[in-house]
N, C-alpha and C positions, 0 to 999 in steps of 0.2 A: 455635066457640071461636077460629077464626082470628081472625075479624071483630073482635071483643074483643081479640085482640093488636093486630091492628092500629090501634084508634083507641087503646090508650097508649101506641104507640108515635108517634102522631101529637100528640097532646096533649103529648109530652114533648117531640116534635121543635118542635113550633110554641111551646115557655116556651124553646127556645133560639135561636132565629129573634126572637121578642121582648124576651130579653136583649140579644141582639146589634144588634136597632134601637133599643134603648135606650141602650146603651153608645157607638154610633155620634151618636149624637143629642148625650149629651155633650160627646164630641169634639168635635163641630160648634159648640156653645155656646161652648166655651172658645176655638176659634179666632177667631170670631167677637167675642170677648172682650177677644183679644187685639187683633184687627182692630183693633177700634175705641179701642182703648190708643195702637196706632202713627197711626191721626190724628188723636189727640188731642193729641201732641206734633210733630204734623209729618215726620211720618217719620224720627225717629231713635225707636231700639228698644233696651233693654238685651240685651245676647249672651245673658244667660240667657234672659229672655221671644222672643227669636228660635229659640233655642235649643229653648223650648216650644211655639212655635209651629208649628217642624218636627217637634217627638212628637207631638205632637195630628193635625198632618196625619199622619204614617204611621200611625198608631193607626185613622182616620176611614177611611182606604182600606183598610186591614187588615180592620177588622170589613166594608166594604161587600164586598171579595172573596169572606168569606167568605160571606157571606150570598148571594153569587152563587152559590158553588158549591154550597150546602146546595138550594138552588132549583133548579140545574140537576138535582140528584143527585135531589130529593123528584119534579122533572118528570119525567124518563126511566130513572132507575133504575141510569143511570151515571156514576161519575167522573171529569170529565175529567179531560185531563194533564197532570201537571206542566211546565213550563219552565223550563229552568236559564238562567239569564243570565251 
């Protein structure tokens, strides 16, 4: 009966693991997106598409942390530590 817990609770871990390199994937399009907006005009950028361009980068690092920590946690079965900055 365990064994059966545990592979839906793996099945359900690994659709949130693939949401999250999904979602990271996006991020990554649009920056890339925007990339190529700013040499397209030579290096000047509107504040708001700079602006987005800085969400999308925190957003692309966000989901990749987290996807480290669900890896670390699914690897050894511990959390590591927060860091306050």
């Amino acid at each position: 009966m365990k064994f059966f817990k545990f592979i839906k609770y793996y099945i359900k871990m690994k659709k949130v693991i693939d949401e999250l390199e999904y979602r990271k994937e996006i991020a990554d399009v649009n920056i890339k997106k925007l990339d190529t907006k700013l040499k397209k005009y030579n290096g000047t950028l509107a504040a708001y598409d700079r602006k987005k361009m800085e969400f999308y980068k925190g957003k692309s690092e966000g989901y990749r942390n987290s996807l480290i920590i669900i890896e670390k946690f699914l690897d050894t079965g511990i959390l590591p530590e927060i860091k306050e900055e």
